[in-house]
SERO-4910 file (N, C-alpha, C, O; in steps of 0.05 Angstrom, whole numbers):
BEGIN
 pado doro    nc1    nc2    nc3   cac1   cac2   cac3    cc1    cc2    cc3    oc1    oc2    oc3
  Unk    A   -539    404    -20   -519    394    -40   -491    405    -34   -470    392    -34
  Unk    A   -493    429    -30   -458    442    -19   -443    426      7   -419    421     12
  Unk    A   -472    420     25   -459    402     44   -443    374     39   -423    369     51
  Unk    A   -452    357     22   -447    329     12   -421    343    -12   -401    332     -3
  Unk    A   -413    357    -31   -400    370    -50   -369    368    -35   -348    355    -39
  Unk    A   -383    396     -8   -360    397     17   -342    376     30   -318    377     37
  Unk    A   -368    353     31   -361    337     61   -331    325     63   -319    318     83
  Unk    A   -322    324     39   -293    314     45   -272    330     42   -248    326     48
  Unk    A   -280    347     32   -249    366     33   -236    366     56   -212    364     51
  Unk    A   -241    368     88   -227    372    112   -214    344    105   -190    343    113
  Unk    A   -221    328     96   -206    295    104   -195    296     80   -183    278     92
  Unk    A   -187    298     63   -174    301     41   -155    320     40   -137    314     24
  Unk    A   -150    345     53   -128    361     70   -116    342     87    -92    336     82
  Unk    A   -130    332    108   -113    314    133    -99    290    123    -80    280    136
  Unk    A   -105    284    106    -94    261     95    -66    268     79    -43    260     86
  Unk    A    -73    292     48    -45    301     49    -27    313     67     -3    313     60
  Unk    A    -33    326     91    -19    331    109     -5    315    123     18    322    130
  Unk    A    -12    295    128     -4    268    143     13    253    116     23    231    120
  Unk    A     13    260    100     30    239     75     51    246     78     71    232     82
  Unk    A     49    278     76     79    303     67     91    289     96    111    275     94
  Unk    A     83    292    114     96    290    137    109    267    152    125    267    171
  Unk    A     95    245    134    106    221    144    123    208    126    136    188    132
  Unk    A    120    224     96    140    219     83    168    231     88    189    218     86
  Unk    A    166    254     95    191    270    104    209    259    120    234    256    118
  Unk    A    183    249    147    197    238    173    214    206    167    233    195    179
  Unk    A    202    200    148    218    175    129    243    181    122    263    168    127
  Unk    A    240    204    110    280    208     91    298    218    120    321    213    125
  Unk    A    280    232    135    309    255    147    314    226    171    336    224    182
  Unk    A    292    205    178    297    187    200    332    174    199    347    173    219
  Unk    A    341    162    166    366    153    168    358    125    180    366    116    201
  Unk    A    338    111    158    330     85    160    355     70    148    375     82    142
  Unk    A    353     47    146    376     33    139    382     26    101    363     24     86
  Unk    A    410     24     90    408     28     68    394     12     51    399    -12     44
  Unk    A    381     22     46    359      1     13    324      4     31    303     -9     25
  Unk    A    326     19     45    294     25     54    279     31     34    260     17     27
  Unk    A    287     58     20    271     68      6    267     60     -9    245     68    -17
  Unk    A    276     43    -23    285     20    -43    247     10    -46    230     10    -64
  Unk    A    248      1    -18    216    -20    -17    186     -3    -11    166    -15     -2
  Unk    A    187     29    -18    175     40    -21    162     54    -39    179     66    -52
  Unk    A    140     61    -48    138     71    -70    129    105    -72    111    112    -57
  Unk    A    138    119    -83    143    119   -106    174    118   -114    182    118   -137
  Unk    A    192    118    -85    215    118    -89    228     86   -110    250     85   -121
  Unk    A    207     66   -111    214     45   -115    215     44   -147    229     27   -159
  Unk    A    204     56   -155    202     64   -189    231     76   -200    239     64   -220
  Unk    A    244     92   -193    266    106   -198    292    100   -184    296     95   -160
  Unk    A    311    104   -207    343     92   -199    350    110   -172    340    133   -169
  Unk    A    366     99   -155    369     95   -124    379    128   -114    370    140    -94
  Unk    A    396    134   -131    402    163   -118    379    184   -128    385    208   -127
  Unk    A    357    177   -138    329    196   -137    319    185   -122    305    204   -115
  Unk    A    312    164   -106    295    155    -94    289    187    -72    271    203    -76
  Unk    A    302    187    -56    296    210    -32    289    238    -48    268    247    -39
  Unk    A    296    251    -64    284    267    -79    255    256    -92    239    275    -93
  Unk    A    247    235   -100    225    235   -109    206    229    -91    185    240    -97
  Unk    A    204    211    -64    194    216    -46    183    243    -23    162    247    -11
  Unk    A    217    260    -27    202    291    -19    192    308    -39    180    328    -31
  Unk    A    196    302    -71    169    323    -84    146    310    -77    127    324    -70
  Unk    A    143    279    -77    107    271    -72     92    287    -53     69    295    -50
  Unk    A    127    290    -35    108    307     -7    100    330    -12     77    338     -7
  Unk    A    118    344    -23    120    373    -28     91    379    -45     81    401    -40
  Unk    A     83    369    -58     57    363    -81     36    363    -67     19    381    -66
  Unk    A     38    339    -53     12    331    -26     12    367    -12     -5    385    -17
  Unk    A     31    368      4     20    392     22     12    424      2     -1    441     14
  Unk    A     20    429    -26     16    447    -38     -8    443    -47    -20    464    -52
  Unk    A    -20    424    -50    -51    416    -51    -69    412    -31    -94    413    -33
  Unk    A    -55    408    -11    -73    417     15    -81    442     25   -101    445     38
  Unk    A    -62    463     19    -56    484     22    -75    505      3    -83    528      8
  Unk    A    -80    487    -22    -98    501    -37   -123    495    -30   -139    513    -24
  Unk    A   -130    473    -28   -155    465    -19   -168    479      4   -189    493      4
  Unk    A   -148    472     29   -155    488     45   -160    517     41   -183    524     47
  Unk    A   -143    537     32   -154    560     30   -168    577      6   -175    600     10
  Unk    A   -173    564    -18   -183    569    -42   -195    547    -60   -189    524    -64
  Unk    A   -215    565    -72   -231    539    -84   -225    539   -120   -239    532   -139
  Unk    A   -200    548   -118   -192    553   -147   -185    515   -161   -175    495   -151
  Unk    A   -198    521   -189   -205    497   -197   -167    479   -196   -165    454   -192
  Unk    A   -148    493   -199   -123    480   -206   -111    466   -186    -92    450   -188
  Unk    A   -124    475   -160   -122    452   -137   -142    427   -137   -139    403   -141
  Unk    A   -159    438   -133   -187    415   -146   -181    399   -166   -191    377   -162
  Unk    A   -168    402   -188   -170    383   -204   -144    373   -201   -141    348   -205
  Unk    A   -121    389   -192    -90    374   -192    -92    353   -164    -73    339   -158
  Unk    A   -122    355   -146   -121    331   -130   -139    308   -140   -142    286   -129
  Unk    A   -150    315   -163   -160    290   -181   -138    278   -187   -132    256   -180
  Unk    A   -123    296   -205    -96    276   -220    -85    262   -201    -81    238   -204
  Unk    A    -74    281   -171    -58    259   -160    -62    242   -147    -44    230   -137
  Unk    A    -87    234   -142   -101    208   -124   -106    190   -152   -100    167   -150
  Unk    A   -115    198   -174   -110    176   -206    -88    171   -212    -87    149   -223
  Unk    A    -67    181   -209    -45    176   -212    -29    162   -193    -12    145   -198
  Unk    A    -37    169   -171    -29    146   -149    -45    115   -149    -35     97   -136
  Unk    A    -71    110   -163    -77     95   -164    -62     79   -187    -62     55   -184
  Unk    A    -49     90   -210    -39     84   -235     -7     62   -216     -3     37   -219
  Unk    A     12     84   -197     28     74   -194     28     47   -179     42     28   -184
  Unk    A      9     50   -159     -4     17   -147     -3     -3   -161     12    -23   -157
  Unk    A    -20      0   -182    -20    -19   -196     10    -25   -214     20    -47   -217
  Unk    A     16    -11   -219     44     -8   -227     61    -31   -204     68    -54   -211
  Unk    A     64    -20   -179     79    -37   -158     71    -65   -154     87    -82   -146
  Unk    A     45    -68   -159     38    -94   -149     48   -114   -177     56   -137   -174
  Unk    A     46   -106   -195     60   -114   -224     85   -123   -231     93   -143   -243
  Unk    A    100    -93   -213    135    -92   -227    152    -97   -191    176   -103   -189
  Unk    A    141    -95   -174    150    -98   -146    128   -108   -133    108    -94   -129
  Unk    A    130   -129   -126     94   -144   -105    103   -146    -82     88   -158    -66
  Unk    A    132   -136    -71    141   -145    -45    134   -110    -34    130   -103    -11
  Unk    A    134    -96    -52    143    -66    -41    124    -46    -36    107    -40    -53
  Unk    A    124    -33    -13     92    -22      0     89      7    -15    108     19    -26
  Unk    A     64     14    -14     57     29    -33     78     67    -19     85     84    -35
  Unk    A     83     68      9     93     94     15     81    107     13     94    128      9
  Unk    A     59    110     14     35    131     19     40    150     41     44    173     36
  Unk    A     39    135     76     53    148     98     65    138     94     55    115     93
  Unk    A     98    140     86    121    138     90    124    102     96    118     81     85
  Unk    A    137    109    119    152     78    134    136     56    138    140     32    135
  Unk    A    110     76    147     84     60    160     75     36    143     68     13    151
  Unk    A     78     47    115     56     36     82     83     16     76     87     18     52
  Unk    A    100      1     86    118    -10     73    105    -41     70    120    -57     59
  Unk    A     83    -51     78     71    -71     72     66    -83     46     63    -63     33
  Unk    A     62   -104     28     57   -101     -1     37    -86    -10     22    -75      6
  Unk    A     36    -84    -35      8    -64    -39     -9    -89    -38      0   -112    -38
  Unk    A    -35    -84    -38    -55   -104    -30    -77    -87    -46    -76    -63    -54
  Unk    A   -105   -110    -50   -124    -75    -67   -136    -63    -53   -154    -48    -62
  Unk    A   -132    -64    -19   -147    -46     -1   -136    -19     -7   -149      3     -7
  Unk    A   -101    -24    -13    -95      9    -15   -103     15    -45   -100     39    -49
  Unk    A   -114     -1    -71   -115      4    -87   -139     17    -91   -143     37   -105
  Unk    A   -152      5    -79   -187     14    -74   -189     42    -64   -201     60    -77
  Unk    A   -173     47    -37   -177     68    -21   -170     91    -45   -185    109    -50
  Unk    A   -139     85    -59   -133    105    -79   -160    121    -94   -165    145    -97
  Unk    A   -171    104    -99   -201    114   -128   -216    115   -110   -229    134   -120
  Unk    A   -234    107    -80   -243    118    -65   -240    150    -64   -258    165    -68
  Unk    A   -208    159    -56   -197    174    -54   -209    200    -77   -217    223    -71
  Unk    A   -206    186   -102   -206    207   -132   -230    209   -133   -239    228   -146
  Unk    A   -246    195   -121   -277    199   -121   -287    225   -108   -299    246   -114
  Unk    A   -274    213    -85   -288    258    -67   -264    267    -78   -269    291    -76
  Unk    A   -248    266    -86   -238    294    -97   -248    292   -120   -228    280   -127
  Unk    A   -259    293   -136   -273    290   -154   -301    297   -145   -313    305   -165
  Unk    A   -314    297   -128   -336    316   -114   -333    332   -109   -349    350   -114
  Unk    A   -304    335    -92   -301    365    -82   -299    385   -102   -305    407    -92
  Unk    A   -292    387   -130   -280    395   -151   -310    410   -150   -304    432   -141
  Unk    A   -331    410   -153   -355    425   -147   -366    444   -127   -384    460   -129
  Unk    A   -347    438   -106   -352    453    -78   -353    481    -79   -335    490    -92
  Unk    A   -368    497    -68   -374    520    -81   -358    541    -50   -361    565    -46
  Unk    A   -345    524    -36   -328    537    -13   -302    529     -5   -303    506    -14
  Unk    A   -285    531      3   -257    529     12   -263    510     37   -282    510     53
  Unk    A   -239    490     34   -242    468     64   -238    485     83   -246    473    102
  Unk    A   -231    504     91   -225    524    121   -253    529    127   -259    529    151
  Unk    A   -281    536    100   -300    533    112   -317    506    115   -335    502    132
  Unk    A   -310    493    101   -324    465    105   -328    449    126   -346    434    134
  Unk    A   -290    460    139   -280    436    166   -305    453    192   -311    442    212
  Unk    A   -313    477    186   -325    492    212   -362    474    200   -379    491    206
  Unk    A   -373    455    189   -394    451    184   -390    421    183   -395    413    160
  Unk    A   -384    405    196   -374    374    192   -408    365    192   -428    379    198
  Unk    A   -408    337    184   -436    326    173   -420    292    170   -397    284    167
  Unk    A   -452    275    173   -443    257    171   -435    235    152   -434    211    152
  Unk    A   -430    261    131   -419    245    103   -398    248    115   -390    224    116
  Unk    A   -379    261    127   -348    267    129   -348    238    140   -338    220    127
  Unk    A   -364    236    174   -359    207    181   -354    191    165   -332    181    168
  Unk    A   -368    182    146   -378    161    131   -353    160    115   -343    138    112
  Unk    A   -341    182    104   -321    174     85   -297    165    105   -282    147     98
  Unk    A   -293    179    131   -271    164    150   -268    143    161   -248    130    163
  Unk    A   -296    139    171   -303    105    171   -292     87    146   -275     69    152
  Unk    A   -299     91    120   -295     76     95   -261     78     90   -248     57     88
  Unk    A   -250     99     89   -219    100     85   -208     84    112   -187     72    108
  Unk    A   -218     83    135   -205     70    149   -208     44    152   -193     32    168
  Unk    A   -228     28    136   -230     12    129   -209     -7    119   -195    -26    127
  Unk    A   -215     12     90   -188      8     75   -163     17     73   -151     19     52
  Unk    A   -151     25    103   -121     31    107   -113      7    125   -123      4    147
  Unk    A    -84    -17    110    -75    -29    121    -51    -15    145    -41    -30    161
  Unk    A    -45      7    144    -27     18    153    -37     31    186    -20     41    201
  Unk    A    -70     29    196    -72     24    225    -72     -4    229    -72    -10    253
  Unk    A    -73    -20    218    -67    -54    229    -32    -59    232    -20    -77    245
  Unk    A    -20    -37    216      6    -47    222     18    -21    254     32    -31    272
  Unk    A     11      3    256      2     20    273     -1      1    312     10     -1    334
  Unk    A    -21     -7    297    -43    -19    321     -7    -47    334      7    -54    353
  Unk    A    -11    -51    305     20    -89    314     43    -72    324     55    -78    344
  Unk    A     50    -51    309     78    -32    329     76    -17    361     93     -8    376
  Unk    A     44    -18    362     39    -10    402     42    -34    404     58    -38    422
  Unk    A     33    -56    394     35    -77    419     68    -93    417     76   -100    438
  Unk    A     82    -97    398    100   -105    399    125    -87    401    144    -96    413
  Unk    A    128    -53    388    142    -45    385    171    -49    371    192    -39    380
  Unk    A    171    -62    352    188    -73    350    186    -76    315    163    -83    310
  Unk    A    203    -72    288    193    -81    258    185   -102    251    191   -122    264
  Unk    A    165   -103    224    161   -134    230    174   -160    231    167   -181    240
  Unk    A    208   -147    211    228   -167    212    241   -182    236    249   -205    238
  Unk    A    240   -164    250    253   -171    288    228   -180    302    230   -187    325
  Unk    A    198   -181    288    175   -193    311    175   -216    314    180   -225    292
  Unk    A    171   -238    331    164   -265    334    133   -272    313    111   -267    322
  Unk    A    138   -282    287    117   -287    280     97   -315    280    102   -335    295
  Unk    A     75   -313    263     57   -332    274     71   -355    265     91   -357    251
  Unk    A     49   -380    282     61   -405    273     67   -417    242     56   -402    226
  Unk    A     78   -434    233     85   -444    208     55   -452    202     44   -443    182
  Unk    A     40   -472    224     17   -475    215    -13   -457    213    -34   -467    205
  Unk    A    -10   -426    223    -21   -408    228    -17   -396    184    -32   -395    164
  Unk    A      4   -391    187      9   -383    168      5   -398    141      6   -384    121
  Unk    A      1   -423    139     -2   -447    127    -40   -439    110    -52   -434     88
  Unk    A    -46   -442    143    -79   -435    137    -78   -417    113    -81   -424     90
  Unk    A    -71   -384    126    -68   -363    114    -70   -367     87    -90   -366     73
  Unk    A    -44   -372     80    -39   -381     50    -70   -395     38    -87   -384     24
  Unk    A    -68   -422     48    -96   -440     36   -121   -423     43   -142   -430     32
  Unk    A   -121   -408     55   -148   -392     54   -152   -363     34   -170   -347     39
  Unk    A   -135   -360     15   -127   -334     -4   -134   -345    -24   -132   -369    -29
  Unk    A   -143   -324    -40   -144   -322    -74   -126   -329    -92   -129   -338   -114
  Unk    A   -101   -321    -78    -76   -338    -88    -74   -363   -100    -69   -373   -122
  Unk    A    -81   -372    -71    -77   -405    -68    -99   -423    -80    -93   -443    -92
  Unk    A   -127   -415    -76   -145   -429   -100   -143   -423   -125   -155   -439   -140
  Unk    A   -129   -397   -141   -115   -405   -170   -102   -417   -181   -101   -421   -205
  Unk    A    -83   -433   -154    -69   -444   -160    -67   -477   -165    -57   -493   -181
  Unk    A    -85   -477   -136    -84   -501   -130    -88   -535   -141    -82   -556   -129
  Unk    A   -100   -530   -165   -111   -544   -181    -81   -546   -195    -89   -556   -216
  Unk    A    -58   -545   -199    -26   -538   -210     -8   -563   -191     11   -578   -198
  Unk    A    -19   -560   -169      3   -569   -149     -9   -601   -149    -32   -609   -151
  Unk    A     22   -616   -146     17   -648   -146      6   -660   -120     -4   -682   -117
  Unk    A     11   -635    -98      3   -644    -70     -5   -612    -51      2   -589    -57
  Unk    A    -17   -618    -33    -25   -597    -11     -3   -595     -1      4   -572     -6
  Unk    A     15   -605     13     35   -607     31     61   -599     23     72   -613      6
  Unk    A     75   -575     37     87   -564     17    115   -582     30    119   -594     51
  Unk    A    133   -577      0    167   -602     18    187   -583     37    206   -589     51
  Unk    A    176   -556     29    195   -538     51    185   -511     49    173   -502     30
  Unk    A    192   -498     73    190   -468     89    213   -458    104    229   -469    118
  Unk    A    211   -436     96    227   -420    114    222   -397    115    205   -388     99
  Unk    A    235   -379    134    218   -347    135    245   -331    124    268   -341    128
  Unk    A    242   -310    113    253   -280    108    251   -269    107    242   -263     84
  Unk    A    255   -239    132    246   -221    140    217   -224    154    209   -236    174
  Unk    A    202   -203    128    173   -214    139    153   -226    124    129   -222    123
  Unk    A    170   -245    111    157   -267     92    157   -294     99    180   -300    105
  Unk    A    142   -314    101    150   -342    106    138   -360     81    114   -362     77
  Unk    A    156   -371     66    160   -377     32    142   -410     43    142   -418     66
  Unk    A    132   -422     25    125   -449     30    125   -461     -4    113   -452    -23
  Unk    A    143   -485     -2    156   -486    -34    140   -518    -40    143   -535    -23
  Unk    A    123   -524    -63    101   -539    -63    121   -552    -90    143   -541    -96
  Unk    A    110   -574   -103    112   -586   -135     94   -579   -149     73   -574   -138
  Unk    A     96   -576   -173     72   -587   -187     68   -608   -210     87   -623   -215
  Unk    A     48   -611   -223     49   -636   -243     67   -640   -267     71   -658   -284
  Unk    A     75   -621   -263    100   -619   -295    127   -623   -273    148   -626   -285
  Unk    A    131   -624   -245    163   -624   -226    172   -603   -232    194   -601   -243
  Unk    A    159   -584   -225    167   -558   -223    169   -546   -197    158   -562   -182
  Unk    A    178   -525   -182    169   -512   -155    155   -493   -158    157   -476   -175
  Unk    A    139   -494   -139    118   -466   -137    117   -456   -122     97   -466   -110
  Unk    A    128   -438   -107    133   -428    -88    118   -400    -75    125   -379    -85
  Unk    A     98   -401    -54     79   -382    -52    101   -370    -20    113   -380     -2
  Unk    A     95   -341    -31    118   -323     -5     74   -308      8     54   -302     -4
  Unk    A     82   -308     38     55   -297     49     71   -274     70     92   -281     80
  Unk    A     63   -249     75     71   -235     90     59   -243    127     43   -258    138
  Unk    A     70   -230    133     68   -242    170     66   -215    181     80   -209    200
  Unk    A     48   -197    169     33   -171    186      9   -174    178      8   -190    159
  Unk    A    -14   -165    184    -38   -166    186    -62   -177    175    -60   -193    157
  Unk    A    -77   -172    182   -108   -187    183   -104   -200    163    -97   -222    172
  Unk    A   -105   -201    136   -114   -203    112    -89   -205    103    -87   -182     93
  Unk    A    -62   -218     98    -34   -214     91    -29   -210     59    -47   -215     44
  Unk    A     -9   -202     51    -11   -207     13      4   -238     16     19   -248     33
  Unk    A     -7   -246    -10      7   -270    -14     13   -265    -49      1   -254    -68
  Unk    A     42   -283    -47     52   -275    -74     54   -313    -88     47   -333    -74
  Unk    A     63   -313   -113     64   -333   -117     85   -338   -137     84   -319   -153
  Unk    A    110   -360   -148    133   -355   -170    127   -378   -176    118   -388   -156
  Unk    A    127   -398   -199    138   -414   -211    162   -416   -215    171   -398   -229
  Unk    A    184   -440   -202    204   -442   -220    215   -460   -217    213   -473   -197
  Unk    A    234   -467   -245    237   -498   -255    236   -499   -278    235   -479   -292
  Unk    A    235   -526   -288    234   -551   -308    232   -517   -341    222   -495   -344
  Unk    A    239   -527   -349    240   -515   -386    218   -515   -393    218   -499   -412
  Unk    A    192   -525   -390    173   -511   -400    152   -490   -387    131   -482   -397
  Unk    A    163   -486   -366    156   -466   -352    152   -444   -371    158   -448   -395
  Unk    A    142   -419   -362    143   -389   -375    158   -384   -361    162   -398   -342
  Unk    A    177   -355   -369    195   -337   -362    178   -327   -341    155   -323   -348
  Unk    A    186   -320   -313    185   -303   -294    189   -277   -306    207   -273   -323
  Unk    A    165   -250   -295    180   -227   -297    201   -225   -266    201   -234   -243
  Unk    A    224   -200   -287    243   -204   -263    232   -188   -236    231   -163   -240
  Unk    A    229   -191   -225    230   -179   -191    247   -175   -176    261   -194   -179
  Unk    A    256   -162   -159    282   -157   -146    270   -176   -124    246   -181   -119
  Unk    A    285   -183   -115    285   -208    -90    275   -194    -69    278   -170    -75
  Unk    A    263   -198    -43    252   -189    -22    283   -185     -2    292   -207      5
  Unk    A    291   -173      2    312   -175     25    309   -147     46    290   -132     47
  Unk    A    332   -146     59    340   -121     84    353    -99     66    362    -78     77
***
């Protein structure tokens, strides 16, 4: 039982280690103005906190690693319950109040929309730490006893991390996704009609065929009618496997009010 209790603390250190660090390497890089903007948690708070609230997340992450790793005192254990629940709180939050803006988990990497793979992974996440919270040893001894629950939980998080699919698209292209040559209009077309999105919807629209497209950044918008002559306009991202797709109504007066969203831009 101490073994399975254990098995994730080493990966639950590496992980906040790798947050603090790739969040950091985010602020001091001197990305371009309004980056942080599309990140979260910086994306929650007015603009001149943004970089301060991004380096306490870090600062948090590695002081909890730090405990974990060397002590099995409950106030690390449980303050890495709160902050993987609480990170799952703000997800949902983003995908709500910002659907264009990536969760910032690693930093630059996570600027993708949130999607519920990273939502999942979050409470995945609160789950072993929430086992570990029992562990009757410190991760410094745990990482010297690996087992193949550890596998199993790295396998499963990596599952659900969109941020090696975007990883994996920056070796081969090198390049952001805004400056990449993206897929075809009719590649992306599919996409759309093959999402959860798009069968909520679909039964709304007066036709399949949308009357116009165009791309921005790393969105390509496809703007449809529907039975009241309204536009419906579904935005799909143009990075990986599984893309987010978003969707707006707008038009004619009996529409509902849009919540407001900040526009997707540079």
């Amino acid at each position: 039982m101490t073994c399975v209790l254990a098995s994730q603390l080493p990966f639950l250190i590496v992980l906040l280690v790798l947050g603090t660090v790739a969040k950091a390497s985010t602020v001091v890089s001197g990305h371009e103005p309004g980056a942080l903007s599309r990140l979260g948690p910086a994306v929650l708070v007015p603009g001149r906190m943004q970089r301060p609230a991004l380096l306490a997340c870090g600062l948090v992450e590695v002081a909890l690693a730090a405990g974990l790793l060397l002590t099995t005192h409950p106030v690390f254990r449980w303050g890495t319950v709160a902050f993987f629940a609480m990170s799952t709180y703000v997800l949902l939050e983003l995908r709500r109040r910002r659907p264009d803006a990536g969760c910032g988990c690693f930093g630059e990497v996570s600027s993708a929309p949130v999607g519920m793979r990273s939502v999942i992974r979050t409470v995945v996440l609160t789950g072993f730490a929430l086992m570990s919270v029992w562990a009757p040893v410190p991760g410094l001894v745990a990482a010297t006893h690996p087992s193949w629950f550890m596998a199993a939980g790295v396998a499963l998080i990596a599952v659900l991390s969109p941020e090696l699919e975007e990883l994996l698209d920056r070796l081969r292209y090198r390049a952001p996704c805004e400056q990449r040559p993206g897929p075809a209009e009719s590649v992306t077309l599919a996409r759309l009609r093959s999402s959860g999105t798009w069968r909520a919807h679909r039964a709304e629209l007066a036709t399949t065929e949308p009357y116009d497209s165009w791309r921005e950044l790393c969105w390509r918008f496809f703007a449809f009618r529907n039975h009241d002559d309204d536009d419906v306009v579904f935005a799909v991202y143009l990075s990986g496997l599984r893309p987010a797709v978003r969707v707006a109504v707008v038009g004619g007066a009996g529409s509902e009010p849009l919540p407001e969203y900040t526009s997707v831009s540079a």
